[in-house]
N, C-alpha and C positions, 0 to 999 in steps of 0.2 A: 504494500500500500504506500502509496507516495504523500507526501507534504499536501499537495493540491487535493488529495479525494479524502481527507484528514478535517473533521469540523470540529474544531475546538474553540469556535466562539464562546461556548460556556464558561472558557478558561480565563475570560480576557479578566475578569476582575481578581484573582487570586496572582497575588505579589511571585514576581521573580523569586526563586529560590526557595519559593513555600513547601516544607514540607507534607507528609502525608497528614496531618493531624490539620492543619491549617486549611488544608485542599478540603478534607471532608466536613470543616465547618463551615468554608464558605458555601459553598454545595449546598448544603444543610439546610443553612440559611437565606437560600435565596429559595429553597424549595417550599421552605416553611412560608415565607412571605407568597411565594405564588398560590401555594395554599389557601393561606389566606384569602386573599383580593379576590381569589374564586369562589368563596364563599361566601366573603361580602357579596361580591357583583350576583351570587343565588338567591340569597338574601333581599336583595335589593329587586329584583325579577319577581320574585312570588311575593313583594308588599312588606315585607317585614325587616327591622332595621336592627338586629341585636345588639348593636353598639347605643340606641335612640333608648335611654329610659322612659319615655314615655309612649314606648311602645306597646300595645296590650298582649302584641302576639308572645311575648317572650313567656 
């Protein structure tokens, strides 16, 4: 497999010389946040805001 058919955009934010521990917490972390926003953004599709205290759905 060559350099060109190789996608490691997901790498661009994890520092030069990061170790393994460091890689799998950025990772982690950005998965956790997409997570996230997808759930807000389901949340926010079916009417209901669970971050909104005065929300009754919750």
């Amino acid at each position: 497999m060559s350099d060109q058919d190789h996608d490691d955009d997901h790498l661009e934010s994890v520092p030069v010389g990061a170790g393994c521990t460091e890689i799998w917490e950025t990772l982690s972390e950005r998965r956790a946040e997409e997570e996230s926003d997808a759930e807000k953004e389901l949340n926010v599709e079916e009417g209901s805001d669970p971050s909104d205290p005065a929300d009754p759905a919750d």
